[in-house]
N, CA, C and O atoms as a GROMACS GRO file, in nm:
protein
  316
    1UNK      N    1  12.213  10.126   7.518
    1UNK     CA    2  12.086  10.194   7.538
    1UNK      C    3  11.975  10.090   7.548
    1UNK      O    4  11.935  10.004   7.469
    2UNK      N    5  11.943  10.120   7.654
    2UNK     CA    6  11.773  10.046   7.635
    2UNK      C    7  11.641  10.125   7.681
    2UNK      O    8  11.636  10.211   7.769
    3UNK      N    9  11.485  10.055   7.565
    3UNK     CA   10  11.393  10.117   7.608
    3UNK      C   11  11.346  10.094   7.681
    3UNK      O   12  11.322   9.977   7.712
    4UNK      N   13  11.299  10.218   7.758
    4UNK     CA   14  11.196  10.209   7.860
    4UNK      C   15  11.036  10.306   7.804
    4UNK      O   16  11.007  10.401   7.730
    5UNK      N   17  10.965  10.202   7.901
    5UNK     CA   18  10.785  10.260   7.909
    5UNK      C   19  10.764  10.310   8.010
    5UNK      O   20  10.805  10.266   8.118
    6UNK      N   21  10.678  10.440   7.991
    6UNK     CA   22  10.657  10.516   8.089
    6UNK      C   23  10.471  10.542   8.072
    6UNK      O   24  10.408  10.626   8.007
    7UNK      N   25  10.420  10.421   8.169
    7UNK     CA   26  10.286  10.412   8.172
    7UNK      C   27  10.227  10.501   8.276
    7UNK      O   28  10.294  10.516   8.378
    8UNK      N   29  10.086  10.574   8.266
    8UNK     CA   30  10.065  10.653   8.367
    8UNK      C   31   9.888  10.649   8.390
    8UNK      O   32   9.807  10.618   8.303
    9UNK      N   33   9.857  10.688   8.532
    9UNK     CA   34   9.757  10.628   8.568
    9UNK      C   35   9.714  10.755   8.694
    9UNK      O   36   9.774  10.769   8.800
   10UNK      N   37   9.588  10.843   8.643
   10UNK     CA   38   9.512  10.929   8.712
   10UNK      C   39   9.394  10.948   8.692
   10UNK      O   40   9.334  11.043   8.642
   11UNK      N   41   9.346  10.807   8.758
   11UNK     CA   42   9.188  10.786   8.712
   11UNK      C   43   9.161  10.693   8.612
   11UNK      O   44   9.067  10.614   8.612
   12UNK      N   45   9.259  10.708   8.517
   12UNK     CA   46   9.240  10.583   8.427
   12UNK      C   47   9.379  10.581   8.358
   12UNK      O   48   9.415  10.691   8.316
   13UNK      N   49   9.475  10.462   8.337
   13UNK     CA   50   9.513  10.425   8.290
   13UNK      C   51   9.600  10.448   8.134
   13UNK      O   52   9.549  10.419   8.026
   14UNK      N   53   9.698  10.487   8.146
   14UNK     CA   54   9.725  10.531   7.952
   14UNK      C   55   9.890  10.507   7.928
   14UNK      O   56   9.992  10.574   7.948
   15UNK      N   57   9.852  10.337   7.857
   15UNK     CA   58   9.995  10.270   7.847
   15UNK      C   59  10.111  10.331   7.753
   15UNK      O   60  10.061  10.406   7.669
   16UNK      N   61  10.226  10.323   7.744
   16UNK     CA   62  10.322  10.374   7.673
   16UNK      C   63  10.367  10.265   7.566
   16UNK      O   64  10.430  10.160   7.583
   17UNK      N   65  10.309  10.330   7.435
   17UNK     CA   66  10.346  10.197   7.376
   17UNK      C   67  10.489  10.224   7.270
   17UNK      O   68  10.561  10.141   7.215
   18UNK      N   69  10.494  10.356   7.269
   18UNK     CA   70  10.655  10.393   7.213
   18UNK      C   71  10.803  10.383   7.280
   18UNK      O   72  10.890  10.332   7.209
   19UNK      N   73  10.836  10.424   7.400
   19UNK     CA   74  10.894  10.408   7.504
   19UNK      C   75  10.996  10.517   7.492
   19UNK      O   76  10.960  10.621   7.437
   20UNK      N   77  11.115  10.507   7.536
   20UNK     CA   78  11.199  10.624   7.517
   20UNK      C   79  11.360  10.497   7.525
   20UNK      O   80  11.350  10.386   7.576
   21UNK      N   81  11.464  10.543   7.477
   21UNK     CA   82  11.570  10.470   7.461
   21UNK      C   83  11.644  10.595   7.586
   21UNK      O   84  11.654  10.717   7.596
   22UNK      N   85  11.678  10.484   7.656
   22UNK     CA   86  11.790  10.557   7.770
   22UNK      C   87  11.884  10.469   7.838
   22UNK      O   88  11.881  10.348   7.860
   23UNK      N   89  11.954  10.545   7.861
   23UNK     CA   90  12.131  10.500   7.916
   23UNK      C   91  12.069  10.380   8.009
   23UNK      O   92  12.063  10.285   7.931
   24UNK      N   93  12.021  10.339   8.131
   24UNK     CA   94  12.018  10.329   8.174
   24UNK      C   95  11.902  10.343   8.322
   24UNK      O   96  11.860  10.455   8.353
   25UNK      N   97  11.871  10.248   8.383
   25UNK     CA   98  11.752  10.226   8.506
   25UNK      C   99  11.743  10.376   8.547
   25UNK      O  100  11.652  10.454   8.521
   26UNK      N  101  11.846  10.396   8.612
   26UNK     CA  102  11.860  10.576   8.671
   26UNK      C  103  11.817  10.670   8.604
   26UNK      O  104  11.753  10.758   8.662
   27UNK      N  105  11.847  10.678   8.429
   27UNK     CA  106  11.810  10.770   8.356
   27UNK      C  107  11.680  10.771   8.365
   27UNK      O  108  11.616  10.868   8.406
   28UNK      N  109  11.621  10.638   8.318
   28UNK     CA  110  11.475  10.653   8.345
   28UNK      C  111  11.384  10.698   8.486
   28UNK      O  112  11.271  10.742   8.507
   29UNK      N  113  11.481  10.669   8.553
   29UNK     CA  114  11.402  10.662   8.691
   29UNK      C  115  11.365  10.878   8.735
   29UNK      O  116  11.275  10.948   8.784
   30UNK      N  117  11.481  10.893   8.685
   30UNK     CA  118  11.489  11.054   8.637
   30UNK      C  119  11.377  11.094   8.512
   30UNK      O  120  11.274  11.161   8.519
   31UNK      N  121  11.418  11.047   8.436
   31UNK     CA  122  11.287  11.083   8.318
   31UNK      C  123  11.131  11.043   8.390
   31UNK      O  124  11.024  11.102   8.377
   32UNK      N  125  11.156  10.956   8.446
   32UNK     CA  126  11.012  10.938   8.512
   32UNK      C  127  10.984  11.050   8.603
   32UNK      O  128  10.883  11.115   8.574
   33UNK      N  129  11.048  11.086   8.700
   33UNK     CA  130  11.009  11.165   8.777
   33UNK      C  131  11.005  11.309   8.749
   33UNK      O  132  10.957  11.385   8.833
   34UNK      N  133  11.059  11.360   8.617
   34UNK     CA  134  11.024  11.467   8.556
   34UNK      C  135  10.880  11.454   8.467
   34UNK      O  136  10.808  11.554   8.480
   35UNK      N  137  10.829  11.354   8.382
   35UNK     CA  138  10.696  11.352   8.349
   35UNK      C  139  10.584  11.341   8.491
   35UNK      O  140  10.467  11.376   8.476
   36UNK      N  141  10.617  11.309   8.580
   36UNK     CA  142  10.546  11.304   8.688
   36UNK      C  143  10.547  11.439   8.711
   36UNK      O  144  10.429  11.438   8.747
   37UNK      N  145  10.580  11.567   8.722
   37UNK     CA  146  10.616  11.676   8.778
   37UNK      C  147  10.544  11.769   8.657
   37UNK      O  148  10.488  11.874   8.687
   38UNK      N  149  10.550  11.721   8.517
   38UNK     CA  150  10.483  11.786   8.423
   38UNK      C  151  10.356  11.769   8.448
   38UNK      O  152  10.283  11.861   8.485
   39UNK      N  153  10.312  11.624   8.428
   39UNK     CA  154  10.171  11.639   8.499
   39UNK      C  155  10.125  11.679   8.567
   39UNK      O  156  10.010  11.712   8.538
   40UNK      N  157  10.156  11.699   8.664
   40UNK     CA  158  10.067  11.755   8.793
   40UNK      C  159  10.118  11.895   8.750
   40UNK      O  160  10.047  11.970   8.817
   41UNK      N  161  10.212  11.984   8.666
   41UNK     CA  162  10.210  12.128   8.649
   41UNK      C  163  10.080  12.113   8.480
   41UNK      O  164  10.050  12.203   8.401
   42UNK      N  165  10.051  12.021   8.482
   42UNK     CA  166   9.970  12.054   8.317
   42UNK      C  167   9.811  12.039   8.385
   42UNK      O  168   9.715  12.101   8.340
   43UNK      N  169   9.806  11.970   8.471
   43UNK     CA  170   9.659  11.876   8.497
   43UNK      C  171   9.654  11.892   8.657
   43UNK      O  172   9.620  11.788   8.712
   44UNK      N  173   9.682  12.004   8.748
   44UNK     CA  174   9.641  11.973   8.908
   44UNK      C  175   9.516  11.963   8.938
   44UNK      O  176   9.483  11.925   9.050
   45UNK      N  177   9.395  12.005   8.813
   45UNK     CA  178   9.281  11.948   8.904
   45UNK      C  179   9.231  11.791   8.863
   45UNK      O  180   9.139  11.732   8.921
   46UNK      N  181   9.291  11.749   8.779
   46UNK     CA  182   9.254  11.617   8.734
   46UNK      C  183   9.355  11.509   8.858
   46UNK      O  184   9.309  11.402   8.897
   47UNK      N  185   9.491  11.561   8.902
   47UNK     CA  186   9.515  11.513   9.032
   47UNK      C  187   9.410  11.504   9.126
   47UNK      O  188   9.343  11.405   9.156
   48UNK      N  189   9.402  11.637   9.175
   48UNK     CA  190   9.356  11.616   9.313
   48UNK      C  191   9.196  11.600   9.325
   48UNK      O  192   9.139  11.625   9.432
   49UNK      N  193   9.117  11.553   9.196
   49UNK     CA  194   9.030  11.509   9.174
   49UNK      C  195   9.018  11.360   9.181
   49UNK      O  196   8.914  11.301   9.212
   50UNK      N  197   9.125  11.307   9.152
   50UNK     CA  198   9.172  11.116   9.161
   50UNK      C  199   9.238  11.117   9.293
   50UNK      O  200   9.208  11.022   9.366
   51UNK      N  201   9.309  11.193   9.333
   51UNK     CA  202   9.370  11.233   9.449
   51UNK      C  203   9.505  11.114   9.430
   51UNK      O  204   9.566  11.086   9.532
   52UNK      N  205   9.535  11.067   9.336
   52UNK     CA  206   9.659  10.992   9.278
   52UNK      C  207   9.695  11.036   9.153
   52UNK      O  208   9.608  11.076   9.075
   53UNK      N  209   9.863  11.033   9.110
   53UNK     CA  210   9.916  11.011   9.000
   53UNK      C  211  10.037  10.882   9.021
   53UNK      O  212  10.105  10.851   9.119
   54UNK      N  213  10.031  10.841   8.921
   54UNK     CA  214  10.141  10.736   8.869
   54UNK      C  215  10.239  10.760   8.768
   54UNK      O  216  10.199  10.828   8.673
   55UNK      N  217  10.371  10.717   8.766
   55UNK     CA  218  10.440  10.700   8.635
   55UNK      C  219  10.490  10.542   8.680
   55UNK      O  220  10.560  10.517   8.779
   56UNK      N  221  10.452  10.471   8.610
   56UNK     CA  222  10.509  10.309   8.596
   56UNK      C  223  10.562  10.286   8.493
   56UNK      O  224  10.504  10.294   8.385
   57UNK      N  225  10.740  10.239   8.517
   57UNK     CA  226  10.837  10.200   8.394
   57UNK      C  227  10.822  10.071   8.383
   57UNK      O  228  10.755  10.006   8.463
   58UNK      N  229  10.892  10.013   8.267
   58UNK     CA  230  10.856   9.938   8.282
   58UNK      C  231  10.941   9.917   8.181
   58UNK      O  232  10.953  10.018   8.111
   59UNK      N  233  11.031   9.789   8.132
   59UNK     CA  234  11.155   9.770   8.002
   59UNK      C  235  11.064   9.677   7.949
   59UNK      O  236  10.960   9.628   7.993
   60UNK      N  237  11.158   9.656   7.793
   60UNK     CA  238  11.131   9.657   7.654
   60UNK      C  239  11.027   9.495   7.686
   60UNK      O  240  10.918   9.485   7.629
   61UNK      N  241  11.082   9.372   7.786
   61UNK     CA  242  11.020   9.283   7.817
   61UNK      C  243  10.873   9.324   7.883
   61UNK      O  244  10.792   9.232   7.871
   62UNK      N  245  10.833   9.415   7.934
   62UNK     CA  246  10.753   9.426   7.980
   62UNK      C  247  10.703   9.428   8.122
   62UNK      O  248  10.594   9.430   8.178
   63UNK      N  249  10.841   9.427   8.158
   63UNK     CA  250  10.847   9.422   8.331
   63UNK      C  251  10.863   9.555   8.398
   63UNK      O  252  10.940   9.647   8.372
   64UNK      N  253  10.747   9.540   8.518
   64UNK     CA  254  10.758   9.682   8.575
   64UNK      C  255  10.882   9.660   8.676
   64UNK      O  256  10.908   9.566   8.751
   65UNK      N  257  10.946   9.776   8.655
   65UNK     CA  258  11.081   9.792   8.721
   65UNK      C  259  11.062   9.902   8.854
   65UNK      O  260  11.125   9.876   8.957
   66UNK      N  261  10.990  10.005   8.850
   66UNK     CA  262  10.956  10.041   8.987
   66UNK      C  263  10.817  10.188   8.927
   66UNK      O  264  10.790  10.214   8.810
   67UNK      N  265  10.764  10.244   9.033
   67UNK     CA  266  10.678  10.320   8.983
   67UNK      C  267  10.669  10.485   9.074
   67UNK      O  268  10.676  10.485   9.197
   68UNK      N  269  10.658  10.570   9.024
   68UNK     CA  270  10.689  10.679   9.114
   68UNK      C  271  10.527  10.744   9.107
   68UNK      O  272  10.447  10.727   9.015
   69UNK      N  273  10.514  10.794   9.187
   69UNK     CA  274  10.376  10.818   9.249
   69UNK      C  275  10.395  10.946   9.306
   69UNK      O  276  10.510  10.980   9.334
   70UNK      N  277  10.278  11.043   9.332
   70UNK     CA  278  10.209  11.154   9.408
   70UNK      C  279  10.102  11.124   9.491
   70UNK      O  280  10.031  11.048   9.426
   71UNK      N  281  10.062  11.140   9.581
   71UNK     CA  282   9.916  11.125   9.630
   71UNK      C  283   9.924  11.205   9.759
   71UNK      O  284  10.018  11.238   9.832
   72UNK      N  285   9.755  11.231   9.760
   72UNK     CA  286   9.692  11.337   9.878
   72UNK      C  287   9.644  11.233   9.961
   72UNK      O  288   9.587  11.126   9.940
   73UNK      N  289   9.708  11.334  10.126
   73UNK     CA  290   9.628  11.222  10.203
   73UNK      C  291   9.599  11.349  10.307
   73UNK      O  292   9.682  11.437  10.333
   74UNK      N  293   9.465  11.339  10.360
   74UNK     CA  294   9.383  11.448  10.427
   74UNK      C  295   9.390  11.407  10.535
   74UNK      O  296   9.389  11.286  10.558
   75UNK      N  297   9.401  11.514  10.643
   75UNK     CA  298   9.440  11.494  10.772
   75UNK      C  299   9.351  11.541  10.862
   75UNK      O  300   9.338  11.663  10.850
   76UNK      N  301   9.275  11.488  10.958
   76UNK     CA  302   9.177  11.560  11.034
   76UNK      C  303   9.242  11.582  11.196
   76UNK      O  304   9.304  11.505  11.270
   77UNK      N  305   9.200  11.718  11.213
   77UNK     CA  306   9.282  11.790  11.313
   77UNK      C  307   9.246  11.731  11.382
   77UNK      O  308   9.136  11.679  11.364
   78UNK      N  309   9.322  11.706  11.503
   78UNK     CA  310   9.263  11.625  11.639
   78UNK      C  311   9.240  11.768  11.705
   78UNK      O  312   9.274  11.884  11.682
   79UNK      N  313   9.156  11.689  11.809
   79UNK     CA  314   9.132  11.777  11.956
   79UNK      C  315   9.182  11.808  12.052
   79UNK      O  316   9.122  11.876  12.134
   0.00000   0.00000   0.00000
């Protein structure tokens, strides 16, 4: 088992300083993308008010290992 941090960032920044113990890169990469999915079901106007969310992992050294993201991008109709 190793820990991972699951840092997150919508507008400002809010590091993980407990982490979670998991099997494995994949597990996390899954646990990440389910706190990503809570957020935006707990907080959609604080999304699409930043018009970004983040979840950045990151192991016990402190290295970010990859980061899963949401974002709005507005499209203007052509003519």
């Amino acid at each position: 088992m190793a820990r991972f941090f699951f840092h997150t960032e919508n507008g400002a920044v809010r590091l993980d300083t407990d982490g979670v113990e998991l099997a494995s890169e994949d597990a996390a990469g899954l646990e990440a993308t389910g706190l990503l999915g809570a957020l935006l079901a707990d907080s959609p106007r604080g999304f699409w008010d930043s018009r970004r969310l983040t979840v950045t992992v990151a192991d016990a050294d402190g290295q970010t290992l990859f980061t899963v993201e949401a974002r709005t991008r507005r499209h203007v109709p052509s003519n």
